[in-house]
C-alpha positions as CSV (number, residue, x, y, z in Angstrom):
1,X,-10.4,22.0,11.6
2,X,-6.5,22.7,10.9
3,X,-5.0,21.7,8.2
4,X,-1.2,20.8,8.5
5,X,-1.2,19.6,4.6
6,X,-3.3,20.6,1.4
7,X,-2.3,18.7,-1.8
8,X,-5.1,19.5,-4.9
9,X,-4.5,18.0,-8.4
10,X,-1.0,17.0,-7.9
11,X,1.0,15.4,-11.2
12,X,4.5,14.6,-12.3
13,X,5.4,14.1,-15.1
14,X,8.6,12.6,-16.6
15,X,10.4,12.5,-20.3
16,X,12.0,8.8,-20.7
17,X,13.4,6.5,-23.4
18,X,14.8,10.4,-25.4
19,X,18.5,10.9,-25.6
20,X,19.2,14.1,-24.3
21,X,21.2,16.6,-26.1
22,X,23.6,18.9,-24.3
23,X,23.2,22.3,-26.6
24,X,19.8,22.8,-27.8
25,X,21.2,24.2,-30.3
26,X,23.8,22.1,-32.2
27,X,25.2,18.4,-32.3
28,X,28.5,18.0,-31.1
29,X,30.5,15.5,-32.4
30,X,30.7,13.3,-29.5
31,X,26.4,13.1,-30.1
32,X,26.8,12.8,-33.9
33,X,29.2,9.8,-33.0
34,X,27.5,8.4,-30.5
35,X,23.9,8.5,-32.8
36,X,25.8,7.1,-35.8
37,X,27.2,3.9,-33.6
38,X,23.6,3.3,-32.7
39,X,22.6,3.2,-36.2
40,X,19.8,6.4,-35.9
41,X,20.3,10.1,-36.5
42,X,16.9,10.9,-35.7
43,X,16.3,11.9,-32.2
44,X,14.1,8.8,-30.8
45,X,10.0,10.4,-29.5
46,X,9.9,11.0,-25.8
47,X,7.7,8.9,-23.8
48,X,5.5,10.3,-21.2
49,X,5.8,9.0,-17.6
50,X,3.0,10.3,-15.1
51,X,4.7,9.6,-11.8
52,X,2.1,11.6,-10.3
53,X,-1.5,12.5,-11.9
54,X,-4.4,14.0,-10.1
55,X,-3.2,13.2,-6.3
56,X,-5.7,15.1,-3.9
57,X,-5.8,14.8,0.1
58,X,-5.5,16.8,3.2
59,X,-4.0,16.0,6.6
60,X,-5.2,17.2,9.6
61,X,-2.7,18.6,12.0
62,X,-1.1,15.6,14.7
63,X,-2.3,13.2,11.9
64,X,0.0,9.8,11.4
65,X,-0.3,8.6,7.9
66,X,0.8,6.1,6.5
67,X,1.3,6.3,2.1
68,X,1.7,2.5,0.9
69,X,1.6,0.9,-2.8
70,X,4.0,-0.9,-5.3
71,X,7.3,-0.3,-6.7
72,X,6.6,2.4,-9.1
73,X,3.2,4.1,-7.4
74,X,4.5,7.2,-6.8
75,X,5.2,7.4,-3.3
76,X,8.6,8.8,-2.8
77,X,7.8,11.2,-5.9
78,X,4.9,12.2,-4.0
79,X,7.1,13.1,-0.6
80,X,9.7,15.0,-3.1
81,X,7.2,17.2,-4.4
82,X,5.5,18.3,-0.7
83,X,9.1,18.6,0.6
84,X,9.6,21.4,-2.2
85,X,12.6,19.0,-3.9
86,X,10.8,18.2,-6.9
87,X,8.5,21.1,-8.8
88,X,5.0,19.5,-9.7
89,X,3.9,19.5,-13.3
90,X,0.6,20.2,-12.4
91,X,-1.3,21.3,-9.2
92,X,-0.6,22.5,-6.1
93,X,0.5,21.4,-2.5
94,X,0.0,23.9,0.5
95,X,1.9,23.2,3.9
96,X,1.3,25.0,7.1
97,X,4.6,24.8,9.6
98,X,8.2,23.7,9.4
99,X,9.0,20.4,7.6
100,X,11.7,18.2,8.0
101,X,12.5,15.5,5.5
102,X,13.9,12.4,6.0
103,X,13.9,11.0,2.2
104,X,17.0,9.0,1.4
105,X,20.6,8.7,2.7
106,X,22.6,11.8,2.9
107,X,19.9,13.8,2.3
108,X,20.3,17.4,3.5
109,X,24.1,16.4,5.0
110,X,27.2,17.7,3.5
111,X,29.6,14.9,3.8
112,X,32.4,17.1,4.2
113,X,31.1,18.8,7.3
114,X,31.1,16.6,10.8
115,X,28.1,15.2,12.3
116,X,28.0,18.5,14.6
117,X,28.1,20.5,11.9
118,X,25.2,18.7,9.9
119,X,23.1,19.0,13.1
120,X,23.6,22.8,13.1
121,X,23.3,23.8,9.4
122,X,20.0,21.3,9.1
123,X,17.9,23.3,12.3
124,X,19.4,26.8,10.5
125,X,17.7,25.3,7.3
126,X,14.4,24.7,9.1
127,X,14.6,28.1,10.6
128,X,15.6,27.3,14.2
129,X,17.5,29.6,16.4
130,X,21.1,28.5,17.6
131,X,19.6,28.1,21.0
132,X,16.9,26.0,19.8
133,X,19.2,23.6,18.4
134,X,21.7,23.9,21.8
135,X,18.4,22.1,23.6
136,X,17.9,19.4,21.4
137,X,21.8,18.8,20.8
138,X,22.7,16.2,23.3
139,X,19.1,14.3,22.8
140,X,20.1,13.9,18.7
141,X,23.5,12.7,19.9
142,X,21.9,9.8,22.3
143,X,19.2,9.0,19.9
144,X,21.5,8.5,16.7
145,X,24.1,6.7,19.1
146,X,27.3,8.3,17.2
147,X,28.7,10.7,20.2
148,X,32.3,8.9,19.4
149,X,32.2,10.1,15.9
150,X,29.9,13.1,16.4
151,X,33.4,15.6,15.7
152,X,34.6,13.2,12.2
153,X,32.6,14.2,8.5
154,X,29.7,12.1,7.6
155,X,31.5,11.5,4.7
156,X,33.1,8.7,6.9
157,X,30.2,7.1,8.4
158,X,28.5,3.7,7.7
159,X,25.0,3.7,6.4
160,X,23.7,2.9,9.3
161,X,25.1,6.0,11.7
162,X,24.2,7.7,8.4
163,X,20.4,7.0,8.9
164,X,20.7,7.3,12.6
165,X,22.2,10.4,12.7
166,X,19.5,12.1,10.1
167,X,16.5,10.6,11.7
168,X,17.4,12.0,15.0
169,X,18.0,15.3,13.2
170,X,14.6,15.4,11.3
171,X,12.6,14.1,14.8
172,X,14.2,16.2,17.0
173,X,14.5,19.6,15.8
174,X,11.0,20.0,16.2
175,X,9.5,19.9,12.7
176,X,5.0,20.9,12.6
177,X,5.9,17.9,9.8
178,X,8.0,14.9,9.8
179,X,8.1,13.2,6.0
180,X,9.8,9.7,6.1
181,X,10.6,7.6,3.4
182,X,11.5,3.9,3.5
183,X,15.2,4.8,4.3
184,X,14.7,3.2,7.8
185,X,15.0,-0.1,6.6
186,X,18.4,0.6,6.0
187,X,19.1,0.7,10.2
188,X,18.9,-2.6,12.3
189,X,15.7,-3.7,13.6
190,X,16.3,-2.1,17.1
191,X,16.9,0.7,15.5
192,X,13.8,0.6,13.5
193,X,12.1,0.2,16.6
194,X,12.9,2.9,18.2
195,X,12.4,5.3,14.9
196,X,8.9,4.2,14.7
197,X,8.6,4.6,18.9
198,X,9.5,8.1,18.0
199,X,7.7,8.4,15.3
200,X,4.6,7.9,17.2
201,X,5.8,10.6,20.0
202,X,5.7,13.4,17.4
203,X,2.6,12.1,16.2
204,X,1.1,11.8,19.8
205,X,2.7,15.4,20.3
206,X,0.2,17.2,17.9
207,X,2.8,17.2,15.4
208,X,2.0,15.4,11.6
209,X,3.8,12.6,10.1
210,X,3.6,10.8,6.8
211,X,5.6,7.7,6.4
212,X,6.1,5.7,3.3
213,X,7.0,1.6,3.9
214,X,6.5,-1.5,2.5
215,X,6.0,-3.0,5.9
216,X,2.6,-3.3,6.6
217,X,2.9,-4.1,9.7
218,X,4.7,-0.7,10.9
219,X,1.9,1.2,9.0
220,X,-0.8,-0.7,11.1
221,X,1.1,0.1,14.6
222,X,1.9,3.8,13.5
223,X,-0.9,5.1,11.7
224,X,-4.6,5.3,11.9
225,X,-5.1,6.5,8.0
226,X,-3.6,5.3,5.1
227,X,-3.6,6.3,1.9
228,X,-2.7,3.9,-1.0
229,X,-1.3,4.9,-4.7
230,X,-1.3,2.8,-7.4
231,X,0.2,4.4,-11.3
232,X,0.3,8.0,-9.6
233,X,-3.3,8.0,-8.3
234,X,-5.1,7.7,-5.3
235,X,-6.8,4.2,-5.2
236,X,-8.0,4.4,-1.2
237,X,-8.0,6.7,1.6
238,X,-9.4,6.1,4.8
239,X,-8.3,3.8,8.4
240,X,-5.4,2.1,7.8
241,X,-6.6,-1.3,8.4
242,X,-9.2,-1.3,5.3
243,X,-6.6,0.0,3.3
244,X,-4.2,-2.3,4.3
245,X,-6.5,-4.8,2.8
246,X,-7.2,-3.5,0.1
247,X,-3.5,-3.2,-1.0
248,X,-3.4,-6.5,0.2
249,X,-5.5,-7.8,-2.8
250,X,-8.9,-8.7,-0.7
251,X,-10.8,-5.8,-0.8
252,X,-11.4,-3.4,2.1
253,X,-13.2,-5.9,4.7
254,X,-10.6,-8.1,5.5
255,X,-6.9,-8.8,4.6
256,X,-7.1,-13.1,5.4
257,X,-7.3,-13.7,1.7
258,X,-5.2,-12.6,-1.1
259,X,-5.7,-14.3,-4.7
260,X,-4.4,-13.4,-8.0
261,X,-7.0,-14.7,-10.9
262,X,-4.7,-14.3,-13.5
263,X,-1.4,-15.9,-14.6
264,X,0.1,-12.5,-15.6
265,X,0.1,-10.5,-12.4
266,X,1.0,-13.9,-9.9
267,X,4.2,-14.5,-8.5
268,X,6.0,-17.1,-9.6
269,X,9.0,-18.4,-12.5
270,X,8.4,-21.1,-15.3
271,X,8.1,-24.1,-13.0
272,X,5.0,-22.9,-10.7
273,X,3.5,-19.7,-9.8
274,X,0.9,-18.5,-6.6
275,X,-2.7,-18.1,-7.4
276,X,-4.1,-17.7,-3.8
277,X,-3.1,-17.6,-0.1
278,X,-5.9,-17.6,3.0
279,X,-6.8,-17.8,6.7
280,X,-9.3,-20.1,7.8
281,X,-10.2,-20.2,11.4
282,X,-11.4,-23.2,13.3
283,X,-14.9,-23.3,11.6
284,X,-13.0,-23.2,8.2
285,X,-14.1,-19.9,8.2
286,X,-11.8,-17.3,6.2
287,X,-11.3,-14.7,9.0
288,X,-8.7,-12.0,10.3
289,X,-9.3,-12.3,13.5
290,X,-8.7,-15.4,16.1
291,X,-9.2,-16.6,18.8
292,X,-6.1,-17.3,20.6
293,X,-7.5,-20.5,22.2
294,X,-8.2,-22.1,18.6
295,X,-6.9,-23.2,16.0
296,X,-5.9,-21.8,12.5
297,X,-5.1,-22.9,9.1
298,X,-2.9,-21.1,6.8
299,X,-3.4,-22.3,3.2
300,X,-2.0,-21.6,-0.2
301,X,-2.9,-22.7,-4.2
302,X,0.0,-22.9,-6.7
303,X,-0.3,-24.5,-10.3
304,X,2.9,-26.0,-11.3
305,X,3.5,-25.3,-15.0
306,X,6.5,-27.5,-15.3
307,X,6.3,-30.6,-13.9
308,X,9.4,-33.0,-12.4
309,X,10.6,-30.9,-10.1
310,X,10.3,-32.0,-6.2
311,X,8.8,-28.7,-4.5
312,X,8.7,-27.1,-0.9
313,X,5.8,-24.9,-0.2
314,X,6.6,-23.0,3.2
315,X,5.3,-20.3,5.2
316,X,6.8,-18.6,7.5
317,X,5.2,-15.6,9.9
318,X,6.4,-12.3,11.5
319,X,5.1,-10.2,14.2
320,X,4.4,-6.4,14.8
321,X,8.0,-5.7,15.3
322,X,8.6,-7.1,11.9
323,X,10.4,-10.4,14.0
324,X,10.3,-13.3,11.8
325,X,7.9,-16.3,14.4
326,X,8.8,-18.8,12.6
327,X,9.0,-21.0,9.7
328,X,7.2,-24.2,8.4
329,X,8.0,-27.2,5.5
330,X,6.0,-29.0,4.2
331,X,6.5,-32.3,5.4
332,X,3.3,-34.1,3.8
333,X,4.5,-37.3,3.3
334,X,2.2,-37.6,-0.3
335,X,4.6,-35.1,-1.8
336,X,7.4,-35.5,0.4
337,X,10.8,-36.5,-1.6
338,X,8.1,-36.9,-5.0
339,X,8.7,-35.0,-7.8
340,X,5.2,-33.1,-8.5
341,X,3.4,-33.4,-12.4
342,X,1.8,-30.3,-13.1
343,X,-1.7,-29.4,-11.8
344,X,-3.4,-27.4,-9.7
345,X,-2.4,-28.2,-6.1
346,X,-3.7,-26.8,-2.4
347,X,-1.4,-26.9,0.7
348,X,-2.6,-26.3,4.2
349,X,-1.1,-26.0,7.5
350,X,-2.1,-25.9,11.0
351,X,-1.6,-24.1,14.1
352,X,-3.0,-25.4,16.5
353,X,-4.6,-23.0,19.6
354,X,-3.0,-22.1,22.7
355,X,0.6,-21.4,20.6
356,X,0.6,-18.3,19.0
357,X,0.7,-14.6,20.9
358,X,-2.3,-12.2,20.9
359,X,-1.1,-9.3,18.5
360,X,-1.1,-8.9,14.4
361,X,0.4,-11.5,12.6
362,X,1.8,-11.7,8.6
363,X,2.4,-14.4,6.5
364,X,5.1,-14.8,3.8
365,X,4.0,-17.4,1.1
366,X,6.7,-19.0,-1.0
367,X,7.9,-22.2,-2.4
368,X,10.8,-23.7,-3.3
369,X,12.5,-26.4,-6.0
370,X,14.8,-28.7,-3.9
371,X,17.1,-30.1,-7.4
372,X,18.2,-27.4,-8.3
373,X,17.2,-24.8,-4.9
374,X,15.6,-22.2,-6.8
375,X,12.7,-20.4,-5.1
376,X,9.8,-20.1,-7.6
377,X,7.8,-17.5,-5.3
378,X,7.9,-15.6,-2.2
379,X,5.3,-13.4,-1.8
380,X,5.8,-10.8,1.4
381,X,2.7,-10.2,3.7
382,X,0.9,-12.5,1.2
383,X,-2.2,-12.9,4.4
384,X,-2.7,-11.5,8.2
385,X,-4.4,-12.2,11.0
386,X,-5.0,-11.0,14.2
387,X,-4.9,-13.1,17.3
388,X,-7.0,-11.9,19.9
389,X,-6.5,-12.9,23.7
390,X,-9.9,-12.5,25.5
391,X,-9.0,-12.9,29.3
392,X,-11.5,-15.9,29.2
393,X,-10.9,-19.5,29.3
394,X,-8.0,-22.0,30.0
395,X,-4.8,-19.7,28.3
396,X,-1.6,-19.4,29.0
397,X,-2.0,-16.7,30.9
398,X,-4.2,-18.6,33.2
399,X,-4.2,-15.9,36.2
400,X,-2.1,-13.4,35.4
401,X,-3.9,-10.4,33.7
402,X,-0.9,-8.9,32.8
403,X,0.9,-8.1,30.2
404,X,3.5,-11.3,28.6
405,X,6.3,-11.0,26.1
406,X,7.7,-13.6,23.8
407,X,7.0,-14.1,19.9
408,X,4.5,-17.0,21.1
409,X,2.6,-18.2,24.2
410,X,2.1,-21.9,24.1
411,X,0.5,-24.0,26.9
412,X,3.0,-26.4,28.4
413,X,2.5,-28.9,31.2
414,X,4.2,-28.0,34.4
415,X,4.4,-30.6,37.1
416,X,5.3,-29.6,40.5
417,X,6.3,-32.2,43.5
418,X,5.6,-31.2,47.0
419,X,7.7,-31.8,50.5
420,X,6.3,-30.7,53.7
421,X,8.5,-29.4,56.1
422,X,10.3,-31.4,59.1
């Protein structure tokens, strides 16, 4: 077994909420100021911030993983301190082969140098020989898309030839290790498309890759391991799809229901707030998987909290390619128009069969005041599913066992008229 990555113990740990002085030696008068206007002399205590604390894995060499949590977990601290940009506080992370980094715009470009100097100085950083980086040269160039501007400083460039230009860099130059952060959302979603097509080359290449995203659907097409941090620790590690659901609030045997049993932690504002969101398949099952022949029902709970308000509970669904479906109201025509007292309320919807496309699907929950339009919760990848296609029964398809594109697949009638020939 090959290791391409050995982290053991890692932990971070930050000073916050201290005013730092310049001179460890003396106030200046610009502190002494400064404290006085604030009414305290005293320098305030630190407080302790573990951004890390007791992180442990290893990768395997041609790995894919995918590192996933909330705002705050720790990811993109983690990725700084195994691309050697932040020093651990504790621990110790060992890394076997040449790593490029692909952390956040700019990062290793000096924006007074051109885009073909940035290429050059980034492969001498990683070692490469100037011949090495004449072979990849022209394939960066294509990739990123910016041969017009390749000669101007990157000083000068948008964010998005920024981003371009850097990915290419950091995939093509041959890295054992590709580290990407979330900084791809900052491209368009072709773009994104063909960074994670990419992405999955190298991996498919014996090369390793770990990449950080809030889109769970890219960490389900790229990776086959996950691992999920919650407050600086490990909380799951293992095939991507259990951990998926377990991020996903259900637990790590399906991700078709998500609820949140206490008012704290839901989303929501002061008129109503989400307390669960679920899949039910056509036996009112709650399932993950479905039959693309039958029908589903999406379903969330809310509480309103304030009543008076008319309210618009809507879902609407993307695809693997992170391509929003579509979008649905609620039209009920109970609620329709009414202004809603509070309560505990349960709104469903469903798709029928024979609509959607075979592939993984994720559900956005949200609702929305109409008087004034203020959206009181929208929860991202609240739910998904996964429609399968089984090459059996009356589909779309009908005959054809091939492959069909399109966002959905619904059964139409045709009609055809005939005339024989004179």
């Amino acid at each position: 077994m090959q290791y391409a990555i050995r982290a053991r113990d890692l932990a971070k740990q930050y000073q916050i909420g201290a005013i730092k002085q310049r001179n460890a030696g003396y106030v200046t008068l610009r502190d002494a100021i400064v404290e006085r206007l604030r009414g305290r002399r005293d320098k305030p205590a630190a407080t302790e911030l573990w951004a890390l604390n007791g992180v442990s894995f290893d990768v395997q060499q041609g790995e894919v993983v995918g590192i996933i949590g909330r705002n705050g977990a720790g990811k993109s601290t983690l990725l700084k301190v195994l691309s050697r940009i932040t020093e651990p506080t504790r621990g110790r992370a060992e890394l076997y082969g040449r790593v490029a980094s692909l952390l956040e715009v700019g990062t290793g470009f000096h924006p007074e140098l051109t885009g073909r100097e940035n290429i050059y100085l980034n492969g001498a950083i990683l070692g490469m020989r100037k011949r090495e980086i004449d072979r990849n040269f022209d394939a960066i160039v294509d990739f990123a898309e910016v041969a017009q501007f390749i000669d101007t400083p990157v000083k000068f460039y948008s964010s998005g030839m920024y981003v371009r230009l850097a990915f290419a860099v950091a995939a093509h130059l041959e890295p054992e290790i590709l580290i990407v952060d979330e900084v791809l959302a900052v491209g368009d979603a072709r773009f994104q498309k063909k960074c994670l097509n990419k992405m999955q080359d190298v991996g498919q290449q014996g090369r390793t890759v770990l990449f950080v995203s809030h889109s769970m659907q890219s960490i389900l097409r790229m990776c086959q391991r996950a691992i999920l941090l919650n407050q600086g620790t490990v909380v799951a590690d293992g095939p991507a799809q259990q951990v998926v659901g377990v991020y996903l609030g259900k637990g790590a045997h399906s991700i078709a229901e998500r609820v949140w049993p206490e008012r704290a932690g839901a989303p929501g504002k002061e008129v109503a707030y989400l307390r669960a969101v679920r899949v039910r398949d056509a036996d009112g099952d709650i399932s993950d998987t479905i039959d693309i022949r039958s029908p589903v029902t999406i379903e969330m709970e809310f509480t309103v909290t304030l009543g008076g308000y008319v309210l618009l509970p809507h879902f609407r669904l993307y695809n693997e390619d992170n391509v929003a479906v579509f979008t649905t109201l609620d039209l009920d025509p109970e609620w329709r128009r009414r202004p809603r007292p509070p309560g505990k309320y349960c709104a469903r919807v469903t798709i029928p069969g024979n609509f959607l496309a075979e592939g993984s699907l994720y559900v956005e929950a949200a609702l929305t005041t109409l008087d004034p339009p203020v959206k009181q919760f929208a929860e991202r990848d609240a739910v998904a599913f996964q429609v399968i296609d089984s090459l059996e029964g009356d589909t779309a398809r009908g005959d054809w066992a091939g492959s069909l594109s399109g966002v959905v697949r619904p059964v139409l009638p045709w009609t055809t008229t005939y005339e024989p020939l004179a």
